[in-house]
N, C-alpha and C positions, 0 to 999 in steps of 0.2 A: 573255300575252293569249290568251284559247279561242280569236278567231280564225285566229292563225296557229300553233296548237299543231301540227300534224302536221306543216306545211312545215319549222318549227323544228327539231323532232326529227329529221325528214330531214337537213337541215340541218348542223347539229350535228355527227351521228353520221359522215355525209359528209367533212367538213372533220375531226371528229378522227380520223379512221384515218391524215393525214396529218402526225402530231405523230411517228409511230413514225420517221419516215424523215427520215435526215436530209438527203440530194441527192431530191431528185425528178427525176424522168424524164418525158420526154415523154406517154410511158403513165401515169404515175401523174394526168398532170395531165389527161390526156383521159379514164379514168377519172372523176377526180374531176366534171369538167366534166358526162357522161353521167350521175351521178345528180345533178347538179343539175339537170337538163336534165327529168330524170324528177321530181323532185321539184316544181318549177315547173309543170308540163303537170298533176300529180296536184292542184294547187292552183288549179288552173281561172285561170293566168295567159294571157294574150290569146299566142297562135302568135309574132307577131309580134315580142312583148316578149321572148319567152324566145328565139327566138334570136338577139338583138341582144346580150342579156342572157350569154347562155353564149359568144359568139363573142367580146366583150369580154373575158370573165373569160378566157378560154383565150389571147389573145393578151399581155396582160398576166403570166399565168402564166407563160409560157411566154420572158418576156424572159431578158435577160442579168442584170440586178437583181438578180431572184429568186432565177436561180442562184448569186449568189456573195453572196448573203445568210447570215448565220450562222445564220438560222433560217428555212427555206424557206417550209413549212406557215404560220407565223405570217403572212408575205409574203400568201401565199394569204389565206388567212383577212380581210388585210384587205383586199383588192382586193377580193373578193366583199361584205364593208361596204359599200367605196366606191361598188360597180355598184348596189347595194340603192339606196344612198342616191339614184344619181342616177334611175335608173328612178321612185323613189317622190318625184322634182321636186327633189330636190336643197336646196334653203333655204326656210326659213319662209316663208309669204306671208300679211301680216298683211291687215286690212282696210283700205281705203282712204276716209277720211271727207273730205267735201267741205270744198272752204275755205267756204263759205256755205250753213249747214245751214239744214234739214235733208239729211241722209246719207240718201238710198234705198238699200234692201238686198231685192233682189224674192230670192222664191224658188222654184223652178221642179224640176220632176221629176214622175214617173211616180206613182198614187194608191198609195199601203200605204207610200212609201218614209222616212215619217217625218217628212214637212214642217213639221206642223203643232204636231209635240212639240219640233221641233228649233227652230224661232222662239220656243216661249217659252224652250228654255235660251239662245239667244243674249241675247233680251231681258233675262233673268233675269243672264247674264253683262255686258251692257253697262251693267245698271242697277246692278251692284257696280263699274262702274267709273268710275262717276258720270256715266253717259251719262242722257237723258229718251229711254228708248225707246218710241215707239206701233206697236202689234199694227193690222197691218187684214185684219181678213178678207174677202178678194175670192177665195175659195174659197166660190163661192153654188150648186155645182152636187153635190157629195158631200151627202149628207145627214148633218145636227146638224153638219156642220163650222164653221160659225160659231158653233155653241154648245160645239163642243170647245175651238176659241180662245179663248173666254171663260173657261172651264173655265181653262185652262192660265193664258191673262195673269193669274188671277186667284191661283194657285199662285206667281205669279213674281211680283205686284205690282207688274203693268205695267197700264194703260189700255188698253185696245183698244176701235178705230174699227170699230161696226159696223152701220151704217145698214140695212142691208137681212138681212130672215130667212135669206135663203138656200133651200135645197133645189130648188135651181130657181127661185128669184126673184130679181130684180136685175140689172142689169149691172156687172160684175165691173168691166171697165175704168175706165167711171163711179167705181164705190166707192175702186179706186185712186188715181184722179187726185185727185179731193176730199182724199182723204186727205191727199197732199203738202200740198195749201191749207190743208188742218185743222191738223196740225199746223206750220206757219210761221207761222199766227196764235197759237196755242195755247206756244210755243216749244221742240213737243219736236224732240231734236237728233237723232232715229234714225226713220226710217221703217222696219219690216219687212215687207213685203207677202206673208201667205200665200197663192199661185192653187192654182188647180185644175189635178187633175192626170188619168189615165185607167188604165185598167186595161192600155193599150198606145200604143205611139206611134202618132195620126193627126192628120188635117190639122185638124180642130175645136179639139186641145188648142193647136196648136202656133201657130197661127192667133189664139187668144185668149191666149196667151202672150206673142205676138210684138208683138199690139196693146196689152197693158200697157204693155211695155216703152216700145213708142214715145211714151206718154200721157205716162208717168213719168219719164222718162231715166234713170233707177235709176246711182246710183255702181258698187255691186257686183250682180253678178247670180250667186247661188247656186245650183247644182244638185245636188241633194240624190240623191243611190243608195243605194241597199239592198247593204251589201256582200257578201248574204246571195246575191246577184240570178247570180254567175259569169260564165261568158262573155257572157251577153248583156249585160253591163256595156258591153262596146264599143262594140256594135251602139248601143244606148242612148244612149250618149256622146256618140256621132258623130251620130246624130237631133237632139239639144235643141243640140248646137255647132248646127250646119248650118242651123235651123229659127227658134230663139232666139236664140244666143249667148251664152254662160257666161263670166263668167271667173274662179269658182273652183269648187272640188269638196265636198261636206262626202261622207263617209263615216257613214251611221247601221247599226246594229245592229254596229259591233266587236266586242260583247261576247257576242256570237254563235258555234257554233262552226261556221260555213260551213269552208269550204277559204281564202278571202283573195284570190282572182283579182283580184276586183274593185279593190282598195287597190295590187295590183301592176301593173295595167294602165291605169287610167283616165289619169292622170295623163301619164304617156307615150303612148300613143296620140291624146290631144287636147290636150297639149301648155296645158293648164291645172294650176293646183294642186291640192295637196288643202290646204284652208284648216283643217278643222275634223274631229273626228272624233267622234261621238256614241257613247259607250260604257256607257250603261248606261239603265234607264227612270226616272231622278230627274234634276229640271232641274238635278243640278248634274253631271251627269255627260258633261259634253261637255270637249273636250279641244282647246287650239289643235293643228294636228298638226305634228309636227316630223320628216322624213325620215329624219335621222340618228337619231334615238333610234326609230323604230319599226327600222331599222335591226338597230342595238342588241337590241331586246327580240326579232327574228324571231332573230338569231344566238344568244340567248340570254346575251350582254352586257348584261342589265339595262340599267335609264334611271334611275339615280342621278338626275338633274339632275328629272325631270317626278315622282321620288319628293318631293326636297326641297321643292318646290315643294307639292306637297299636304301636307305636313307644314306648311311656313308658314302654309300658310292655316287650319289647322285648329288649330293651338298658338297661348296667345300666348306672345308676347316676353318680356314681363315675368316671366308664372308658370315660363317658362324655362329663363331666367334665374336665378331664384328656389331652381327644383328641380333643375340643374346645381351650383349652390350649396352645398346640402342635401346630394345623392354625396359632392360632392368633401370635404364635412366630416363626414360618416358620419351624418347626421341626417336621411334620406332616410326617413320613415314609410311605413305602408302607407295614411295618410289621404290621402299623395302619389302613393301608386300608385294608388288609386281614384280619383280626378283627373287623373290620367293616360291609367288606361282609359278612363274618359268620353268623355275627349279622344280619343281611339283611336277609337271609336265616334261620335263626332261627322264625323271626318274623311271616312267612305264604306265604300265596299267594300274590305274589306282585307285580302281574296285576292289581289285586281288588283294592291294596292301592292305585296304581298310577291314575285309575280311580278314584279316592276320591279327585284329587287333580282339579280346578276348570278351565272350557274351555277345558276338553280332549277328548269333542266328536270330532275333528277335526281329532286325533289322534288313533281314533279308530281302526282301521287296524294295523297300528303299533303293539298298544297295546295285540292285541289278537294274533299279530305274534311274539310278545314278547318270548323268549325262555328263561326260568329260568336255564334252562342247561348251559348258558352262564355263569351266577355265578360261577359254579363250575369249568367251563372252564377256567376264571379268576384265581379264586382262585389256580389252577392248573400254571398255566406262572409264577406269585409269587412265590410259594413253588419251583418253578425250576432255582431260583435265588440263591446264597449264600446270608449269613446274611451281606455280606458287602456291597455286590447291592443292597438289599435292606433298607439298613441306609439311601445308598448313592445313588443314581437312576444315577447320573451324568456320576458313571463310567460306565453306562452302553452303550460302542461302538458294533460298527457294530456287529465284533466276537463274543462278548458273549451276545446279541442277538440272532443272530443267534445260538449259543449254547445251550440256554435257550428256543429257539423254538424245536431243536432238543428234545429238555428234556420234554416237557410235551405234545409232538406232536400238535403241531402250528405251525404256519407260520410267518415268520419276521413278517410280514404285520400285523400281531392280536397284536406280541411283542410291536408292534410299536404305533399300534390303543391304546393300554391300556396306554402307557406313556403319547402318547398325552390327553385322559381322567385323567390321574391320575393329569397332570398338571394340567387342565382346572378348575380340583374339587378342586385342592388344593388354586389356586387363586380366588376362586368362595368363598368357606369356609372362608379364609384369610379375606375377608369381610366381610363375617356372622358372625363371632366374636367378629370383632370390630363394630359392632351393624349397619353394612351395609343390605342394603335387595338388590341385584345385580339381572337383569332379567334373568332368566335361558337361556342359548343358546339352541335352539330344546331342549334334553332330559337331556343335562349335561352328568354327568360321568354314567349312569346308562348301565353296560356292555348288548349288545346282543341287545339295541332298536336302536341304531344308530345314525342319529343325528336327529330323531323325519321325521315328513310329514307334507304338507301341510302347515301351518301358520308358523310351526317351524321350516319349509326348508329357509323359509325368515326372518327368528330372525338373526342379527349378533352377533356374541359375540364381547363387548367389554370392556374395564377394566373399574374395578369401578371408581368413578372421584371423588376427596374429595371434601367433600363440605365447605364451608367458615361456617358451621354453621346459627342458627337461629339468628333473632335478639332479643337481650334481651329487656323485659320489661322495659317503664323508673318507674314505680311502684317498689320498694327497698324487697317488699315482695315478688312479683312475680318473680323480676329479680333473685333471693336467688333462688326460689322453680325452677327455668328452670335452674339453673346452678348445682342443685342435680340431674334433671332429664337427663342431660347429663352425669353428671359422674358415674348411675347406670349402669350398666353392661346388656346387651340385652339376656335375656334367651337364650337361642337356643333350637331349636326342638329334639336336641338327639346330637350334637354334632358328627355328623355324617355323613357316607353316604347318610346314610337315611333320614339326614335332607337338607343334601342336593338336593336330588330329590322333600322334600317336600317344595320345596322353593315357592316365589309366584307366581302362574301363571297368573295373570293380571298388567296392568301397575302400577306404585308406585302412581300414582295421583289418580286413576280411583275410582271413589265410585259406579260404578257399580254395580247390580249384580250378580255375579260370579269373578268378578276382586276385590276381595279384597285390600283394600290396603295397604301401611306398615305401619300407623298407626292402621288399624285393626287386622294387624298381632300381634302385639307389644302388642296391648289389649288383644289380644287371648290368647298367651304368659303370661301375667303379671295373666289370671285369671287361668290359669292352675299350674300357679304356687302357686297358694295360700294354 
């Protein structure tokens, strides 16, 4: 993620200088401590956090544990996890909906910080989850802001309550309150009330904020920052607590490259969550926020589990299914891979995902050179095939190469690059089916990144190698339950492109972390599936 790309590296590079050594010393560990210390302060995290932050991590380090641990640095490594985690609130905090809806959800914050883009991804998210959510705009004082609400509910395919022009006309309070009435006769089950916000904390905002609330009794009350905003994040935080009263956080602009203070300080300092976090300008790009896994993706441990997840939602099941089927019996077409990258391209931004996946600060340049236009460049060379080239890829010689280049304006050389990926992924898959985990070579078949940088310019690709199997238990029970667990079938990630690229990025032994391994994969899998 851009937002914490620099703390990450710091990070990172920080914590691996302690893999060389195998005792750690007091020094090594106050070291360590001091540039995180520096790392933290260069991220515009709040004084306060960082050294509560660093004085935990040092005394933990610093236990008996650690020392007689077999692998010290690892030790480390994951207590500065665990201190992330709890700084950034420690467990999910979902939304709270009323036993007798309508659900009030007011949203409150400073003018620029997002409010009114981020009510419709909520609405747009509530309304996929079969909620009836109503937009109201009681933001009457920004100008065209009730016609941006409109604007957006109308992107989401939500209703929105808007009785009064705005720009200065109406009473905001008034519009909210009706609203609750509107819709409990009406029977939507979600209120979300956009206010107004100001270009700084004063008593006017906080005053007409304060008086919503009391009109509406609102379930949740949202307070929406710019995570773009740094240290005044605090300052900020502790005005609308004190003034308003919040009880949770959404984080807008993640996708930003600020420094990240904001996301490391709010939460801890006002002792609220961060519920949600807004990571891109398309209403589908908001994200519930989960502590541990941004955790995870700041240490550069990928978020396996928030990858899977967009992958479900963006695959179906069935075509799967289907195209899992297809590898595993070698009849995997390229009419399937062009159905696959759709799907790929359907799913979002898939820079973000492939940063999700674990070890790809290395890669970073790649990534950001990434061009998603390749997809459709892709997708383009396929469609300039006949349906028989593409059953059959075999036939495909020199001439109608070169034919098919003339056809979607490309070059032999791209015709040629996509075959040799289309193979790579087909024998890569071919394994993933039959319940193999194969090391990705650099990037795999992901068109436009090449064959990855740095660590992945030295990955060889090589075929998978069968294994003779485990040995069985001589216990008559267990030997039974290992011989069903071989002949269950290994989920796959989407049966896909897509799952392909989500393959694993650490060795298959390694219990590192960020190198998952393929039993944690297989476990990952088995609970997603449930």
């Amino acid at each position: 993620m851009a937002m914490f790309g620099n703390l990450s590296e710091r990070l990172t590079a920080t914590l691996a200088n302690l893999r060389t050594k195998g005792k750690l010393s007091a020094s090594d560990v106050d070291g360590t401590v001091r540039e995180i210390r520096r790392a933290l302060l260069e991220a515009d995290v709040a004084l306060p956090v960082v050294k509560e932050f660093t004085a935990q991590v040092r005394e933990r380090a610093l236990s008996d544990d650690v020392n007689r641990a077999l692998n010290p640095a690892q030790q480390v490594v994951q207590i500065v996890n665990d201190e992330l985690i709890a700084i950034l609130g420690g467990e999910v905090r979902r939304l709270s909906f009323a036993k007798q809806p309508p659900t009030v959800i007011m949203l409150a914050g400073l003018q620029g910080t997002g409010k009114t883009t981020f009510a419709g991804k909520l609405a747009k998210r509530l309304l996929g989850e079969k909620h009836a959510p109503l937009l109201v705009a009681a933001d009457l004082q920004r100008p065209n802001a009730v016609q941006q609400l409109q604007v957006v509910g109308e992107q989401a395919g939500v209703h929105v309550h808007a009785p009064e022009p705005g720009n200065g006309v109406g009473d905001p309070v008034r519009v909210a309150k009706d609203a609750v009435k509107f819709a409990r006769e009406k029977l939507y089950d979600v209120v979300i009330i956009d206010t107004a916000g100001r270009l700084g904390v004063d008593a006017d905002l906080m005053k007409q904020a304060s008086n919503i609330r009391k009109a509406t009794n609102p379930d949740e009350v949202l307070f929406v920052i710019d995570a773009m905003i740094g240290q005044d994040a605090v300052a900020t935080a502790n005005a609308f607590q004190e003034g308003v009263g919040f009880t949770g956080v959404v984080l807008s602009k993640l996708d930003s490259d600020a420094r990240g203070g904001a996301a490391l300080s709010v939460a801890k300092v006002t002792g609220q969550p961060i519920m949600f976090a807004s990571t891109g300008e398309r209403l589908d790009d908001l994200e519930v926020f989960h502590p541990d896994r941004m955790a995870s993706r700041i240490l550069d441990m990928g978020d396996i589990l928030s990858l899977i997840e967009q992958a479900q939602q963006a695959f179906d099941e069935d075509e799967a299914r289907k195209v899992a089927d297809k590898f595993a019996s070698e009849q995997f077409t390229l009419d399937d891979f062009l159905q696959q990258l759709q799907q790929m391209r359907k799913a979002g931004n898939f820079k973000k995902m492939i940063g999700m996946l674990p070890n790809m600060g290395h890669m970073k340049s790649e990534i950001e050179n990434f061009d998603e236009r390749e997809l459709v460049r892709t997708e383009a060379i396929i469609q300039s095939m006949t349906p028989a080239e593409r059953q059959n890829p075999k036939l495909l010689n020199g001439s109608r190469r070169a034919r098919i280049a003339r056809g979607c304006g490309r070059t032999v050389q791209d015709v040629n690059e996509l075959m040799k990926r289309f193979d790579q992924m087909a024998k890569m898959m071919k394994t993933v089916a039959r319940g193999g985990m194969p090391q990705m070579p650099g990037m795999g078949p992901i068109p436009g990144m090449g064959g990855g940088g740095g660590r992945a310019k030295q990955l060889k690709a090589g075929k998978a190698k069968k294994g003779k199997g485990k040995a069985r238990s001589g216990n008559p029970a267990k030997a039974a339950q290992q011989a069903q667990e071989e002949q269950r079938p290994t989920p796959s990630l989407g049966g896909s492109v897509f799952g392909a690229a989500a393959g694993p990025g650490g060795d298959e032994t390694s219990g590192a972390p960020g190198q998952p391994s393929a039993e944690e994969l297989a476990e990952l899998q088995k609970y997603l599936q449930r």
